[in-house]
N, C-alpha and C positions, 0 to 999 in steps of 0.2 A: 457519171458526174464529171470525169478527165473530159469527155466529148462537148459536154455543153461548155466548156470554159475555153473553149481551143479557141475558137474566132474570135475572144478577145485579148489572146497570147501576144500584145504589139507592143512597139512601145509608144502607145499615144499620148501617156501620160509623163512618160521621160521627155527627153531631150532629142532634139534635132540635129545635131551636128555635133555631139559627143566631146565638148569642151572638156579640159580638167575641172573635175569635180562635177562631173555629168554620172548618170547614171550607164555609161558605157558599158559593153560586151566583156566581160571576164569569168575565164575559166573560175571550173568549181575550186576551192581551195580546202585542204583539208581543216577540222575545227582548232583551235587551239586546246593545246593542254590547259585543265582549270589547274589553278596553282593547289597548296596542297594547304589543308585545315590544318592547320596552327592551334585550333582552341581545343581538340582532342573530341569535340564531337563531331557528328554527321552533319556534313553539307547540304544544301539540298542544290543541286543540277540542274539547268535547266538548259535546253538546247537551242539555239536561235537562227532561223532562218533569213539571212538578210540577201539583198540585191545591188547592193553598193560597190561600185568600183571607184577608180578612179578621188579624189579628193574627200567625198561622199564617204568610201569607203575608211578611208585612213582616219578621219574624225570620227565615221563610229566605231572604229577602233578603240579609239582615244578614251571614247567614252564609257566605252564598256572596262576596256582596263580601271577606269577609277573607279566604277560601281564595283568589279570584284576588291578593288583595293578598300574600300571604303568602307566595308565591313564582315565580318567573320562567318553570318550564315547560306551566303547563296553565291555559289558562281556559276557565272553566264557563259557558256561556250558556244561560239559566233562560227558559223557553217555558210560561206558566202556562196553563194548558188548563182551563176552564168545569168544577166539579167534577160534574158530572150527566153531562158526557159524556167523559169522563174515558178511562174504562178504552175505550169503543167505539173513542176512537179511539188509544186505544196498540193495540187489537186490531188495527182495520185499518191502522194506519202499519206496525206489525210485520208485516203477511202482505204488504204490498204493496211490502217493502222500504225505506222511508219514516219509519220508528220513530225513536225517540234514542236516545242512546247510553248515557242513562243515567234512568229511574224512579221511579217510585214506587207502592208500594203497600202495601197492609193487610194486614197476615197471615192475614187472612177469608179474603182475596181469590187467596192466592198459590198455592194448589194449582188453580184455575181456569185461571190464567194458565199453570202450567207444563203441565198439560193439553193445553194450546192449543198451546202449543209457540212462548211468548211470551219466557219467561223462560229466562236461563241458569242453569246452577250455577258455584258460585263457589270452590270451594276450589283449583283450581290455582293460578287468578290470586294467589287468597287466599294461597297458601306463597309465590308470587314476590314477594310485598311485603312478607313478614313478617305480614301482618295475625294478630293475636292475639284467638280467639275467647275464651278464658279470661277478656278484659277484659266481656263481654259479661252479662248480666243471664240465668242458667240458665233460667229460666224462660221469659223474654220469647225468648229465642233459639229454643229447641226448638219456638215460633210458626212462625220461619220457617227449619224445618230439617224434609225430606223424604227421608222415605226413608236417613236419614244423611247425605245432603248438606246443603250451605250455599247457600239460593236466595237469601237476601237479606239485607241490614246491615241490623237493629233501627235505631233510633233513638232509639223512646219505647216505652211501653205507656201507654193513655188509658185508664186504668179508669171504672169507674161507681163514685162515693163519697156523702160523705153530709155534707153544708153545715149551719150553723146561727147565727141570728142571736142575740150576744150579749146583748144588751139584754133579751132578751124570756125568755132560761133565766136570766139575773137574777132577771127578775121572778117568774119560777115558783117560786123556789129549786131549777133544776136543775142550776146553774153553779157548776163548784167555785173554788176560792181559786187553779188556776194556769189556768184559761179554759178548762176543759175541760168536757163535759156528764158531770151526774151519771147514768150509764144504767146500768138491771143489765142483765147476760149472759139471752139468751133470750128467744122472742116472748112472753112476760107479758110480760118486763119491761119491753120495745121500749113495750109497748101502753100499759101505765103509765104510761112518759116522755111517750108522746102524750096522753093522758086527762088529766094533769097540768097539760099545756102547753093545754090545750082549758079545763078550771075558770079557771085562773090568769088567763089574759090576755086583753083584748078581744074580744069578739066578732065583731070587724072582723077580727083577728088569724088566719090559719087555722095551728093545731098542723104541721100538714104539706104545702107548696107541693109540689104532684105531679102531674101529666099525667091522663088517664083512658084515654089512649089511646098507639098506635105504639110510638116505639122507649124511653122510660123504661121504664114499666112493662114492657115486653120485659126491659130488662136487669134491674130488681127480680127479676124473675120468674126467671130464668138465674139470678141468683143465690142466691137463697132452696132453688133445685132443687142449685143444686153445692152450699151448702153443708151438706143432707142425703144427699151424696155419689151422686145422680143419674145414669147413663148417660149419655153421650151420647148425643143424639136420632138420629144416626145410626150405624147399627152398623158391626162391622168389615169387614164383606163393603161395604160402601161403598153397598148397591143396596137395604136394608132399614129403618126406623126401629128404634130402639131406647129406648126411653121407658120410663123409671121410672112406671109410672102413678101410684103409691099418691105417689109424692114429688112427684109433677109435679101431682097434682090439691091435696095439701097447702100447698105452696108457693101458687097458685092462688088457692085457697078464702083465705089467710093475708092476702095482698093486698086480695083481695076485701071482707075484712073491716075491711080501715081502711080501706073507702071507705062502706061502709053495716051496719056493726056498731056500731063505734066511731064512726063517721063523723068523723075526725079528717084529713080530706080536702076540699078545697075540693069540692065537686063542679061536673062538668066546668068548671072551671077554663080560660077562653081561652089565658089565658100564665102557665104558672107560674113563668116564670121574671121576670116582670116581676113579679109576686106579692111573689117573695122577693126579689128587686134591692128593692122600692118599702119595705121593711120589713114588707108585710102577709104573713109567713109565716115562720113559727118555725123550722121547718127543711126543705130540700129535700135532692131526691136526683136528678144526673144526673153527668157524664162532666168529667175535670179540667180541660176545659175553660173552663169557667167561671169560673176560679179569676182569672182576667186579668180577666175584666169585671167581678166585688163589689171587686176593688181598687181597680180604677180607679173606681168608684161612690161618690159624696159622702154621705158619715156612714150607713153600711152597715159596723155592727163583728162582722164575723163570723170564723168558724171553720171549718175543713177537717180533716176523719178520715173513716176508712175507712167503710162502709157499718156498723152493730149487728150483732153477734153474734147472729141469731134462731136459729141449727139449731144451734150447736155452734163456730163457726169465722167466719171475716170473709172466707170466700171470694166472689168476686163477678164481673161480667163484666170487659173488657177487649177492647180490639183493641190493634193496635201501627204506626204508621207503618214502614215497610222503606224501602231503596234498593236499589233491582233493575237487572242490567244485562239488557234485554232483547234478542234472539238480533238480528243485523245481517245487511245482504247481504252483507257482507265482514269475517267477522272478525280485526279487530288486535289480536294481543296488548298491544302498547303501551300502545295504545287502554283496553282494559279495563282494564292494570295503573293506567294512570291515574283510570279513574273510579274503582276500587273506594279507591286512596288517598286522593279526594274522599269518597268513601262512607265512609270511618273516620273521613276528619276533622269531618264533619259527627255523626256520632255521640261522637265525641271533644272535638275542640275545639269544637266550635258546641254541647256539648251544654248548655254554661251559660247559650248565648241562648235555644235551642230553651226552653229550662226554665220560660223567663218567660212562655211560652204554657199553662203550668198542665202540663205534658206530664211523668211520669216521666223522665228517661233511661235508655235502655238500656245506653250504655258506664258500669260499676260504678265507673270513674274518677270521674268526674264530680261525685259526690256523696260526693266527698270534699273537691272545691275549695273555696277561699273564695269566691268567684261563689256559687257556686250555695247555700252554707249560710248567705251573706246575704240571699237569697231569701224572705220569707215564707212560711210556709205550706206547701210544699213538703214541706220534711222534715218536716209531721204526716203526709202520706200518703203518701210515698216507699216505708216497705213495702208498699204495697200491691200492688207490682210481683211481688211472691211469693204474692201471694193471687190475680191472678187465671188463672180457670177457661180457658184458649183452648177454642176450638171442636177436635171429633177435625180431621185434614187430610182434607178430601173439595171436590172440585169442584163439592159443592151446598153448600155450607155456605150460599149468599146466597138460593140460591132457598127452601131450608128455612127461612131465618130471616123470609121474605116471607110466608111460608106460618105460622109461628107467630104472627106479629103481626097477622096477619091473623083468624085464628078468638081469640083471647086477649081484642082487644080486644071479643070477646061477653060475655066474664065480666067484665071492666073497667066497660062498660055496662049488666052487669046483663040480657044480653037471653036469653041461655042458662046453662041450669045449667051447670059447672063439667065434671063428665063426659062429659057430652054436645059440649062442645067438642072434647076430646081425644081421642073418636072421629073428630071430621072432623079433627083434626091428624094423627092415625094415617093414616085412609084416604088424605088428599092426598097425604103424606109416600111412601105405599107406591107411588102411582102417580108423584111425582116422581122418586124413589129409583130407578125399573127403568127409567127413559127410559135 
């Protein structure tokens, strides 16, 4: 079971350049002590395996502290596990009877896991507590719903969007009178807004802070392909690819072109995200992530909306944090009924902390509170939770995506034609697909 999950042990669903409040690299930490019962009865325990470092981690902190505070019969004891090895070892805690009692994971990630036979289904528990999937995000849910089951409590969905530094669409006059960018619908028009921002402003200044390589331009690319309404790369027999070519080489080539057409792209760019933190970069595009680290960043006046209209639509990538209760040596009901009540209230009530980490919410409550619509920023891309594309549910979704970002980034550098890539994405694809 450890074996089949190893190839998709990456971080494709985290983060690229490890901002604050990124899913970053940190040592294991020991679990906190649960505080001590007060009411003279038995607590009930439960263990929780997260991946959070960095911003990520300190909010669900946060959050968990106020669910133990919050009431008298269950405390949560948070065990942060190094996010690179993360899944290996919820794989082998679960096969060797040693797991926790309570999860986490990426809706990438969850048909892997239930594969394996790591993960439980949730809807009985789910009626014994009332929990109510209707409060739930439709979209961000049917992420992590299988087969008509309920494998896991959403939390968030972390899309891919589209950043921009105030000051400098001033200076182009592409900034309208309530701080928005002036941009037409459609890839002219995207290209314009850059060509624009490239005459206009320093030469020092680059029109568009963007990677050349790995997981950004992966998810440009995913999204430029959904939203010419693209196949899923893998088909429905689960063991086949299924690739739009004519969209998937479009999208492609489209990219391709604002790195050495227009060249309205740093070229290979070390950090672009210190590019567009430092002011040298008119607008960026990566995961909402980021949205915590330009706030906290001294006279950095920027902007958050969804990714441009290039095909038609503002469909784009996306993953989604879940809470999973993963399969135990012994299962208690109790036990469950207890964590998935933690599991709603973290989606619930924590969802105005989690928020501050640039994260949609997935309970629809949420963003309706005053918390959260005192938030910055936020509610410019809070739709965006209905725009994004999830991956079909397939237990290669991680190793295909290792396998796309792998030959993509030829066309990114320029080193192979465009078509010629997506023949070796095909071929790989066909021979990961039938393992």
């Amino acid at each position: 079971m450890a074996i089949s999950l190893l190839a998709g042990c990456s971080s494709n669903a985290g983060t690229s350049s490890t901002p604050a409040g990124s899913e970053a690299p940190k040592k294991e930490q020991a679990a906190e002590t649960p505080k001590a019962d007060n009411t003279g009865g038995k607590k009930t325990e439960l263990v929780f395996w997260t991946l959070f470092a960095g911003g990520d981690g300190e909010y669900m902190d946060q959050i968990i502290s106020s669910f133990n505070k919050s009431q008298d019969n269950i405390t949560i004891k948070n065990v942060k596990l190094e996010w690179a090895e993360y899944y290996t070892k919820l794989v082998t805690g679960v096969s060797g009877g040693k797991g926790p009692d309570i999860g986490i994971s990426h809706t990438s990630k969850l048909p892997e896991l239930i594969k394996a036979g790591v993960v439980t289904e949730l809807d009985a528990t789910g009626k014994a507590i009332n929990l109510n999937w209707d409060n739930y995000n439709s979209n961000i849910l049917s992420s992590a719903t299988v087969g008509g089951k309920h494998y896991a409590v959403p939390i968030d969905t972390h899309p891919f969007i589209m950043y921009y530094n105030k000051k400098h669409l001033q200076t182009a006059g592409l900034l309208s009178a309530d701080g928005k960018p002036t941009l037409e619908p459609g890839g002219d028009g995207f290209v314009k807004f850059l060509t624009t921002l490239k005459d206009k402003l320093p030469k020092d200044v680059t029109p568009f802070a963007f990677s050349n390589n790995a997981d950004d331009p992966y998810r440009l690319w995913w999204a430029l392909y959904s939203q010419q309404g693209g196949n899923d790369v893998i088909a429905d027999d689960g063991k086949t690819p299924s690739i739009d070519m004519d969209k998937a080489i479009k999208a492609a080539n489209y990219i391709k072109d604002l790195y050495y057409t227009s060249k309205v792209i740093k070229p290979q760019d070390p950090d672009f995200y210190k590019t567009f933190q430092s002011g040298k970069g008119a607008i960026m595009m990566t995961g909402v992530w980021a949205t915590g680290t330009w706030e906290t960043t001294k006279d950095l006046d920027f902007g958050a909306m969804p990714i441009p209209n290039i095909f038609g639509n503002t469909k784009t990538w996306g993953d989604s944090h879940t809470i999973i209760l993963p399969v135990t040596a012994k299962e208690d009901p109790k036990k469950r009924e207890a964590a998935l009540t933690f599991a709603n209230y973290v989606a619930e009530k924590g969802g105005q902390i989690w928020a501050k980490a640039g994260h949609i919410p997935a309970n629809k409550t949420v963003l309706d509170t005053p918390e959260f619509k005192a938030l910055k920023y936020r509610s410019d891309y809070a739709n965006v939770a209905g725009d994004v594309v999830f991956p079909k549910v397939s237990e290669k979704t991680w190793p295909k995506n290792d396998i796309l970002k792998k030959y993509l980034d030829e066309i990114w550098l320029n080193k192979t034609a465009t078509d010629a890539v997506f023949k070796k994405i095909e071929g790989e694809l066909k021979t990961t697909m039938s393992k």
